[in-house]
C-alpha positions in Angstrom: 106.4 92.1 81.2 103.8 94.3 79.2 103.7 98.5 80.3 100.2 98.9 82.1 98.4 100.7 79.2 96.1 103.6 81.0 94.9 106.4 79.3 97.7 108.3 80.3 100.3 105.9 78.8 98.1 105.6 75.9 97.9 109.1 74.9 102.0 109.7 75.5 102.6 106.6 73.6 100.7 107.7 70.4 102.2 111.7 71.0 105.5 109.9 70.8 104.4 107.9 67.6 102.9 111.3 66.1 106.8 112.9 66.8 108.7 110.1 65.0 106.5 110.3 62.0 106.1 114.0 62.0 109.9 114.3 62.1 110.3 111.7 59.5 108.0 113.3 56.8 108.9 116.8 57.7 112.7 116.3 56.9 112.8 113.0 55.1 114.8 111.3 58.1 116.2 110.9 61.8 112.8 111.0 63.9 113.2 107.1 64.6 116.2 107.8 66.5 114.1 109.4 68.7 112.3 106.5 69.4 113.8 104.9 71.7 114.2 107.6 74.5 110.7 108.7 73.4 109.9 105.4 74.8 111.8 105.8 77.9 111.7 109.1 79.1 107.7 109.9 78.1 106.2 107.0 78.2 107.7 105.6 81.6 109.1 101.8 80.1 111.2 100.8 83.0 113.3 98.2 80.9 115.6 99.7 78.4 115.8 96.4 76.2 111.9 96.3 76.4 111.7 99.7 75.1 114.7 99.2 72.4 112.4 95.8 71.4 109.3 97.5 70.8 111.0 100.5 69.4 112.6 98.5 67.0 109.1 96.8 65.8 107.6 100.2 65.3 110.1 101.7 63.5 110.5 98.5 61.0 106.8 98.8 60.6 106.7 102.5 59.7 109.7 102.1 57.6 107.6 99.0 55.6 104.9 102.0 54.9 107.1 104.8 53.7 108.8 102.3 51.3 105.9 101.7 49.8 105.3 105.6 48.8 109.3 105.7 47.3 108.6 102.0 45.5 106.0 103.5 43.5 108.1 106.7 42.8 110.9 104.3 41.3 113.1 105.2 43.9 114.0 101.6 45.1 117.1 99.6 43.4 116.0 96.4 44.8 118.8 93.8 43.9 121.2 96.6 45.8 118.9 96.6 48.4 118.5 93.4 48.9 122.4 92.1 48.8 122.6 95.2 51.3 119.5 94.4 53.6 121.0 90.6 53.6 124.3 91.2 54.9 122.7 93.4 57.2 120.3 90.8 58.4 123.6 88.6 59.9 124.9 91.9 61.5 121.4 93.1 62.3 121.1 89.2 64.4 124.3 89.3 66.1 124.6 93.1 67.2 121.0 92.5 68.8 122.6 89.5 70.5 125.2 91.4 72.3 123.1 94.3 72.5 120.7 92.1 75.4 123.5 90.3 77.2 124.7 94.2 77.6 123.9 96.2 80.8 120.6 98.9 80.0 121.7 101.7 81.4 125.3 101.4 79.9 123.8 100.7 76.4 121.2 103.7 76.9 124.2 105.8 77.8 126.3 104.9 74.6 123.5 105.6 72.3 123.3 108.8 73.8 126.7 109.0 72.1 125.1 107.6 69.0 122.6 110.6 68.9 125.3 112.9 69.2 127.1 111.8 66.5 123.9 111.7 64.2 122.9 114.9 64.9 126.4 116.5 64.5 126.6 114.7 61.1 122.9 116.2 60.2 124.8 119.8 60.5 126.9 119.4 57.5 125.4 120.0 54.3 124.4 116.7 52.7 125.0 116.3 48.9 122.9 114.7 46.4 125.6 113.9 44.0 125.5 110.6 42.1 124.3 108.5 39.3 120.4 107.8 39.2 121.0 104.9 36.6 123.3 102.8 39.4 122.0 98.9 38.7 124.1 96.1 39.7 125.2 94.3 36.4 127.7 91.4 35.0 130.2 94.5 34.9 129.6 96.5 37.9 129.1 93.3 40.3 132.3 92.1 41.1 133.2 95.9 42.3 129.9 96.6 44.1 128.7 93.3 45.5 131.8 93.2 48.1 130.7 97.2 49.2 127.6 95.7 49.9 127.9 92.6 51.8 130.5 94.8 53.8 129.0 97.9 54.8 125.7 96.5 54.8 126.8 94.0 57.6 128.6 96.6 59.6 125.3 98.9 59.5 123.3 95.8 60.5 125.4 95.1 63.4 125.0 98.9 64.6 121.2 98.5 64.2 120.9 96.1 65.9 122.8 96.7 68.9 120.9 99.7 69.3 117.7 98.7 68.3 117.5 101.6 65.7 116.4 101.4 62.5 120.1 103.2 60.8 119.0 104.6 58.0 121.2 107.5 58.7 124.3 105.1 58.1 122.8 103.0 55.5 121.8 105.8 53.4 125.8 107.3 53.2 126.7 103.2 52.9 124.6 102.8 50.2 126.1 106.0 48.6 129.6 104.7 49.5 129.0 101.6 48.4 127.3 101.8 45.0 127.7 105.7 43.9 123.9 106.0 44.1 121.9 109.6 44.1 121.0 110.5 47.4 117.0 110.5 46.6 117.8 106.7 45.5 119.6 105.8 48.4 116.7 107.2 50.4 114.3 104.7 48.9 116.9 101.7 48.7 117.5 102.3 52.6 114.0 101.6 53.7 114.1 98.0 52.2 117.4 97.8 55.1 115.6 99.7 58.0 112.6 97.7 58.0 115.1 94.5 57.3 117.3 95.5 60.4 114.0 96.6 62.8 112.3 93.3 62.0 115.4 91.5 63.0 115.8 93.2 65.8 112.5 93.0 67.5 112.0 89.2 66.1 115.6 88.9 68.3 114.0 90.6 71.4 110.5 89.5 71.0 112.0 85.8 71.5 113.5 86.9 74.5 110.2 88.7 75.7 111.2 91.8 75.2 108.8 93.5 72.8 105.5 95.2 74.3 103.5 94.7 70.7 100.3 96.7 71.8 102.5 99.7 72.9 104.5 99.5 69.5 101.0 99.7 67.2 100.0 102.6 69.5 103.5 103.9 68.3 103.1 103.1 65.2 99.1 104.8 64.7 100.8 108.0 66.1 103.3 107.7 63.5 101.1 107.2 60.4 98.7 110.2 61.7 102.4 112.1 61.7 103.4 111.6 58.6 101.0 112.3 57.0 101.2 115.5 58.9 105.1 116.2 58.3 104.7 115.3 54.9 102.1 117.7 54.3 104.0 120.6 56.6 107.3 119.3 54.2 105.1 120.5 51.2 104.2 124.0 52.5 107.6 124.6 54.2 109.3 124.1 50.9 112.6 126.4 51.0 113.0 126.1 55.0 113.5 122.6 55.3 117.1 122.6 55.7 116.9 125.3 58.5 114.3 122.4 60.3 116.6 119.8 59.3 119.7 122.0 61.5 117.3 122.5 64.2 116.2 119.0 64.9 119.8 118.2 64.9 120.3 120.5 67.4 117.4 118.4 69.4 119.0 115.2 68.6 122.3 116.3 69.9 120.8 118.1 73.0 119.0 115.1 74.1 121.7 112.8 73.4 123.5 114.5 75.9 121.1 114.5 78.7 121.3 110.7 78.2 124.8 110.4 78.3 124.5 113.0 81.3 122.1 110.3 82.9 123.7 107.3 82.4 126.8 109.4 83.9 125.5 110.1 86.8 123.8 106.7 86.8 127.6 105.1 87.8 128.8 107.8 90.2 
């Protein structure tokens, strides 16, 4: 069933959108994560699978407009991409299949975890080392199409069990996988994460568990914030990395208050 959408629920819902996209164009990455308990503890949706649903929708759909942006900078190796993004699919179908026939709370506590470990990974300095000309050829196939199919599968089955768009495993797996530059695997990722959300959601919208009018308010917030972060990104130059190491901090602080609730939930 549908949230009520009153002008409070409204506003909160497009605040939250304006958060995810701010985060993602300030720092290049991680606000979708906060998606999901954006959707819970702001806006007020009492289902956890509804809110991982239409978090999952709005997330694939801002992920569909900031691969746009990297396609035209040349960022995008699409045949990696899409063996990646394929394999991930399967995952992406099954992991969203457990993830419903799984208890809310329970599964709202153990991404909690997930958070945790995101935002402890976002504290180690990330490196941009690796080739820029990677393309999957005759040669390099038979070495880099297994990677693929694996890793990309095993990130699928994440994202979909959480309902999160995993760009902050895809991009290391595509790295792993293929010995792509970091700006690259950036790019390539986005052809996964709105794979993977659109998956997701198409699973939990079957099941009746996306709220489609509250994901586009999501999603207008997120446009209006990325636009914003991206701009902020520009003039920050230099500081990035210190916001970067403080939004971890947030990540990690909040995924403990929902492992905290979902604690205290069971005791």
């Amino acid at each position: 069933m549908d949230i009520a959408l009153t002008p409070t629920i409204i506003a909160l819902a497009i605040i939250s959108g304006i958060a995810v996209g701010f985060v993602l164009g300030l720092i290049g990455g991680g606000g979708s994560i906060l998606a999901l308990p954006l959707l819970v503890y702001v806006v007020g949706v009492p289902s956890v699978h509804m809110a991982i649903g239409t978090s999952a929708a709005a997330v694939a759909l801002n992920a569909m407009a900031s691969l746009a942006a990297h396609a035209r900078r040349g960022n995008v190796r699409w045949l990696a991409a899409a063996i990646f993004a394929t394999a991930g699919i399967v995952g992406a179908l099954a992991g969203a299949h457990m993830g419903k026939a799984f208890d809310g709370q329970k599964l709202l506590a153990m991404f909690g975890l997930v958070m945790i470990l995101v935002g402890a990974n976002m504290l180690r300095p990330q490196s941009g080392v690796g080739r820029l000309d990677v393309e999957l050829t005759r040669e390099t196939a038979a070495k880099l199409v297994p990677r693929l199919l694996a890793i990309g599968c095993a990130v699928g089955l994440m994202s979909g069990f959480f309902g999160i768009g995993g760009g902050f495993l895809i991009v290391p797996g595509l790295m792993l996988a293929t010995g792509m530059a970091l700006g690259n695997a950036v790019g390539t990722s986005l052809v996964a994460v709105s794979a993977f959300g659109l998956t997701t959601a198409g699973s939990y919208a079957w099941s009746g568990l996306v709220d489609w009018k509250l994901g586009a308010l999501v999603v207008m917030g997120g446009v209006a914030g990325a636009f914003a972060g991206t701009a902020s990104s520009a003039f920050l130059g230099q500081k990035k990395r210190a916001l970067a190491l403080v939004f971890a901090a947030i990540v990690i602080i909040v995924g403990l208050f929902i492992v905290a609730r979902g604690i205290t939930a069971y005791v």
